[in-house]
C-alpha positions, 0 to 999 in steps of 0.5 A: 228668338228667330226673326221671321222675316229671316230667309234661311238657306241650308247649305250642306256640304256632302263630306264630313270635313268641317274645315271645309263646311266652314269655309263654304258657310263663310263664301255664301254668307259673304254673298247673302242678301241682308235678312238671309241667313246661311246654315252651313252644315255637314254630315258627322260621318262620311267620306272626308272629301268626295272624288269620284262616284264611290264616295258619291254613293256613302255620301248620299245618306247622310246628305239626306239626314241633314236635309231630313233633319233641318227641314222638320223645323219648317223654315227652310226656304232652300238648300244648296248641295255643295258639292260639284258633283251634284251629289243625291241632288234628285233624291234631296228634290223628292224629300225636300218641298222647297227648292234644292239646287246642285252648285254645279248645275247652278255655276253652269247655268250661270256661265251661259248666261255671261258667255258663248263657252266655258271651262270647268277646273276642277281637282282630280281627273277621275272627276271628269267623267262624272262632270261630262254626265252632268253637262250632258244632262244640264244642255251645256255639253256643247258649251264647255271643256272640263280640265283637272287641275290633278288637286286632291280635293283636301289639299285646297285646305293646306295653304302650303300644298301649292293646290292654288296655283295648279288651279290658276295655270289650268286657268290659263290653260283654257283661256289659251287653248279653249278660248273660255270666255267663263271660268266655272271652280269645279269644286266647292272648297274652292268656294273663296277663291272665286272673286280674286281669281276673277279680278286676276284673270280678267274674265268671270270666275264662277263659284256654284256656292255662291251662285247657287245661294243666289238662286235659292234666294231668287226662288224662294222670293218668288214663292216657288217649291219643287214640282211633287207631280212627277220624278220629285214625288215623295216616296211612299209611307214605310208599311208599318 
């Protein structure tokens, strides 16, 4: 039997490689305060990885099931949408009554509070655009540099791929050339590389798995759902 004093967070991984929900599942459970509980998940079909605005769009629906889904059992006290692209994130606050945080919005939000500039590394450059959209709409436009480190997303699954140390010399890059006093990880398959990469580097090093995980909780405790008066209505009942 479920304890009921148990917070539990859905966090969904959009693409539907499980390795990859796994390994999300494990940084935010590493994070979770002691009585939280993480319900890592993905969508069974799906793009196998989310790389620009085409994958974006087949992702969303079964984000949406997901959430549907594991939100019908009442005991949800938010969801963290683990992909950097923020995907379906407005659409997910409309179905969903308590709060749904995007892991990009969260690692940037977390960012200006530990420093004046950032800089988003994150995997291929056709990610970038979408990226500057979303720093635009998040205020931080005027705060950060987004860099690729040319990584296929699946290739942070392969530890042979040399994809980790392409991340660490953009890094470098943009400690040198940006002057970053914050590093946000472009990308939620980097989820468990944040704290070494921090120890190593020598400034913060953000995950939005994790960070996102830690607002949700910050949320939920102080018993606040999302806003249905506006844009996050619910759609209307289908006519029958």
């Amino acid at each position: 039997m479920r304890n009921p004093t148990t917070m539990r967070i859905l966090v969904v991984n959009p693409n539907s490689t499980a390795s990859m929900t796994g390994r999300i599942g494990a940084a935010a459970s590493k994070v979770a305060a002691p009585g939280t509980e993480i319900v890592a998940t993905n969508p069974p079909t799906g793009p196998a990885s989310i790389e620009g605005y085409y994958d974006e769009a087949l992702a969303v629906p079964g984000l949406l099931a997901e959430i549907d889904r594991h939100q019908r059992g009442g005991d949800i006290a938010g969801t963290v949408i683990a992909c950097f692209d923020d995907v379906g994130l407005d659409a997910a606050r409309s179905l969903a009554d308590a709060p749904v945080i995007g892991i990009c919005e969260a690692a940037m939000q977390t960012a200006a509070l530990l420093g004046g500039r950032f800089s988003v590394v994150t995997t291929l450059p056709r990610s970038i655009p979408a990226l500057e959209r979303l720093a635009q709409r998040y205020g931080m436009a005027g705060r950060c540099t987004i860099r690729a480190a040319g990584v296929p997303v699946l290739a942070l699954e392969d530890p042979e791929s040399g994809a980790v140390e392409r991340v660490r010399a953009e890094i470098r890059r943009a400690m040198e050339q940006d002057g970053a006093e914050t590093i946000v990880l472009g990308c939620a398959g980097m989820a468990d590389l944040a704290r070494a990469l921090s120890e190593e580097m020598g400034l913060p090093v953000i995950d939005g798995v994790t960070a996102a995980v830690k607002l949700v909780e910050g949320l939920a405790a102080l018993g606040l759902r999302t806003g249905k008066s506006g844009g996050y209505a619910p759609p209307l009942p289908k006519a029958r």
